[in-house]
C-alpha positions in Angstrom: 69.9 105.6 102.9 70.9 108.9 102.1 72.2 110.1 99.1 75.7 111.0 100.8 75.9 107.7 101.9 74.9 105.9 99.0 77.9 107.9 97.3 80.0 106.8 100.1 79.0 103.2 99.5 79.8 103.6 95.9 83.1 105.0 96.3 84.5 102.7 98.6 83.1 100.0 95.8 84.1 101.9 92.6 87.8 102.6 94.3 88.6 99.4 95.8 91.3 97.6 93.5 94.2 95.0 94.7 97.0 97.0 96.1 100.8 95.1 95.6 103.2 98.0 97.8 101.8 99.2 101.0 103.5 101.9 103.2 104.5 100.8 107.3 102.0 102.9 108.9 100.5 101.0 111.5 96.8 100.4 111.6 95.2 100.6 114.8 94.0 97.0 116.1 90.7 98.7 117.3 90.0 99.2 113.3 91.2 95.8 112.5 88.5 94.0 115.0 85.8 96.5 113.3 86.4 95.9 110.1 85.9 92.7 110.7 82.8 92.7 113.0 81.5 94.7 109.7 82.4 91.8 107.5 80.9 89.5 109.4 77.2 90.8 108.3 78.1 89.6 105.1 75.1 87.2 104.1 75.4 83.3 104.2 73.1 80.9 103.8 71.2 79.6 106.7 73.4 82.2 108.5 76.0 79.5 108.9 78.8 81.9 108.7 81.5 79.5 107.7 84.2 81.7 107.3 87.4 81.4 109.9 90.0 83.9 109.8 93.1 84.5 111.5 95.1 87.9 112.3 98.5 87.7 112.2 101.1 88.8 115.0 104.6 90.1 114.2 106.4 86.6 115.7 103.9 84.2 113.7 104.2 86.1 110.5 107.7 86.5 110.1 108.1 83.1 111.0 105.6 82.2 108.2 107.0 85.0 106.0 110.4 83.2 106.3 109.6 79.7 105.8 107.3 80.8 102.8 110.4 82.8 101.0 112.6 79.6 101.8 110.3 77.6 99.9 110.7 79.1 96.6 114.2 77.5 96.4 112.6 74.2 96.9 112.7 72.4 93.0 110.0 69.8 94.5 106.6 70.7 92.8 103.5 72.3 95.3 100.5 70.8 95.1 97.6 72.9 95.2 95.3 73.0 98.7 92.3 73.6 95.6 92.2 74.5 91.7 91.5 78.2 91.6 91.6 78.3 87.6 90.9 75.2 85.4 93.6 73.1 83.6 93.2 74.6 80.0 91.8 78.4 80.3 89.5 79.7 77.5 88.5 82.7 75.7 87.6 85.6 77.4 89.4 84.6 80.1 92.6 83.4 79.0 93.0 87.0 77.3 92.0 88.9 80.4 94.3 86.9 82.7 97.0 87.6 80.3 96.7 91.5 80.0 96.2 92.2 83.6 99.4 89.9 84.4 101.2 91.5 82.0 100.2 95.0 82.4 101.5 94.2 86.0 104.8 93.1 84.7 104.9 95.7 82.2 104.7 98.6 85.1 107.1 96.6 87.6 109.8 96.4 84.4 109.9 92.2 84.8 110.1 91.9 80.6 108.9 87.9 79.7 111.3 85.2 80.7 112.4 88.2 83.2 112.7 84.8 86.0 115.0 86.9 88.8 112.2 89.9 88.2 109.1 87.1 88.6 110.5 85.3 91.4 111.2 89.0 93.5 107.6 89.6 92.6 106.5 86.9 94.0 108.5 87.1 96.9 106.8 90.2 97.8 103.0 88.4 97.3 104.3 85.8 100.3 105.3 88.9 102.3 102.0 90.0 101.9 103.2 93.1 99.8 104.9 94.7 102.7 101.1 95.8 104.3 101.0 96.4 107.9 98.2 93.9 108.5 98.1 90.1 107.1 95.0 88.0 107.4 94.5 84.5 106.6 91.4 82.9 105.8 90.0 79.0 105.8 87.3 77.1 105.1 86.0 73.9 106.6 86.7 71.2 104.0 83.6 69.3 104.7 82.0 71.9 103.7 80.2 72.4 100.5 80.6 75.2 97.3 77.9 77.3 99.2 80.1 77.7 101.8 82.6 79.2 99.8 80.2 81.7 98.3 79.8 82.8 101.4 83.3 83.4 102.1 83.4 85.5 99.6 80.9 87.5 100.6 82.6 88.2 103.6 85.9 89.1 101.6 84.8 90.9 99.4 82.3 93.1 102.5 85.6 92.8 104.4 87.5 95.1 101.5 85.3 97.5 100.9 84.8 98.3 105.1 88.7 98.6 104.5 88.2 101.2 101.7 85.4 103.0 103.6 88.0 103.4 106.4 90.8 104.8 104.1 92.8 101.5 104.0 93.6 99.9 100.7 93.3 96.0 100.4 94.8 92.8 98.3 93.3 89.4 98.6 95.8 87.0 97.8 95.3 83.5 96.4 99.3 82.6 96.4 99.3 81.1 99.9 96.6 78.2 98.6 99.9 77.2 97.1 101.6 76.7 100.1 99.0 75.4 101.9 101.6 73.1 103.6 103.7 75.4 104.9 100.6 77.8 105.8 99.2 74.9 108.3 102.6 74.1 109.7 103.5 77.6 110.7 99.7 79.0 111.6 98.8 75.0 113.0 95.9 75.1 111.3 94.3 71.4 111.2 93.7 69.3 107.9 89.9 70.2 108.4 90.5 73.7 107.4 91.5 74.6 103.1 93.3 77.4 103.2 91.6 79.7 100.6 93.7 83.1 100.7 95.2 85.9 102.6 94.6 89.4 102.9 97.0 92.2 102.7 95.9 95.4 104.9 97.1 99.1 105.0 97.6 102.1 103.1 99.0 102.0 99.6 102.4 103.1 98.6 101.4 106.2 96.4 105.0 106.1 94.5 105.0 102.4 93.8 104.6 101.6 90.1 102.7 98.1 91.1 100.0 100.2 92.2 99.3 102.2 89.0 97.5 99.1 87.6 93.7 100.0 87.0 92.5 96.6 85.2 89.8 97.1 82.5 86.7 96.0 83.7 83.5 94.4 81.2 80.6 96.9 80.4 77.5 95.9 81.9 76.1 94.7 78.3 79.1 92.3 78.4 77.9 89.6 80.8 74.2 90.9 81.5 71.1 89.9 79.5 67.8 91.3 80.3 64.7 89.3 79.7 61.2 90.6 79.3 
């Protein structure tokens, strides 16, 4: 590899962050099937390839956009399709949760206990941020932690073709809440978890959501070398 490319590579890495406004430019569908023919090479193990994704169409994702918004109004509790976070979060990671949520907050103007600001926020996560393209992705639930490795491998490869192509990205864990409605409205079967979505476009240079930069650990941080 050249060392243009290499620098390509490593901008499209070193720029890539989640994006929460997108503008309405259309993306061209011929982009959308190569970035994901791209993140298929992602690696898995035994090249089993477990990922399953789905592209949304205008008619199916406003439907799903609808019943999703709807659902906020129900008081019934949501059970989660899987437990992204554990039950009692500790140090570092409580801290770092905390400060990126609200340094999020903090630019949107949504002050703590802010609930008409929160809920509005949210709203906008199950509209996948207003981006042109929405993907959703599943795994097979017989299917073991490897597997989801692999998935995120082809997430994360997925993003960064994105960013090598000029479009911005936001992977989105919210719909693993409402997995329920996710599977009604998509028919996806009981086999599948639904694991996330995928917000796909160009950012909206004058929203304030999009000014977040979250502080990232230096290397020394979480690496130890060993002679």
């Amino acid at each position: 590899m050249s060392a243009v490319a290499a620098e390509a590579v490593e901008k499209a890495i070193a720029s890539r962050r989640a994006v929460r406004a997108f503008l309405p430019d259309p993306v061209d569908p011929a982009l959308v099937r190569r970035l994901i023919a791209l993140a298929a090479q992602a690696p898995s193990g035994t090249n089993m390839q477990p990922w399953r994704l789905r592209v949304l169409g205008p008619r199916t994702r406003a439907k799903l956009e609808t019943a999703l918004v709807a659902a906020l109004d129900d008081p019934s509790p949501r059970e989660e399709e899987y437990r992204y976070y554990p039950a009692t979060l500790r140090e570092p990671y409580l801290s770092r949760r905390r400060k990126v949520g609200w340094d999020l907050y903090g630019l949107l103007g949504v002050a703590k206990g802010d609930h008409a600001g929160m809920r509005r926020q949210t709203e906008a996560n199950l509209r996948f941020f207003g981006a042109p393209v929405a993907l959703m992705l599943t795994v097979d639930r017989d299917l073991e932690i490897g597997s989801w490795l692999d998935l995120g491998a082809f997430v994360q490869t997925l993003l960064i073709a994105a960013q090598g192509h000029g479009l911005d990205s936001c992977p989105q864990a919210i719909f693993a809440s409402f997995h329920g409605i996710v599977r009604r409205e998509l028919s996806i079967p009981q086999s599948e978890v639904v694991v996330c979505g995928i917000a796909l476009g160009k950012a909206d240079p004058n929203a304030p959501a999009n000014r977040l930069v979250p502080e990232r650990e230096p290397v020394e941080g979480f690496t130890s070398w060993l002679d």
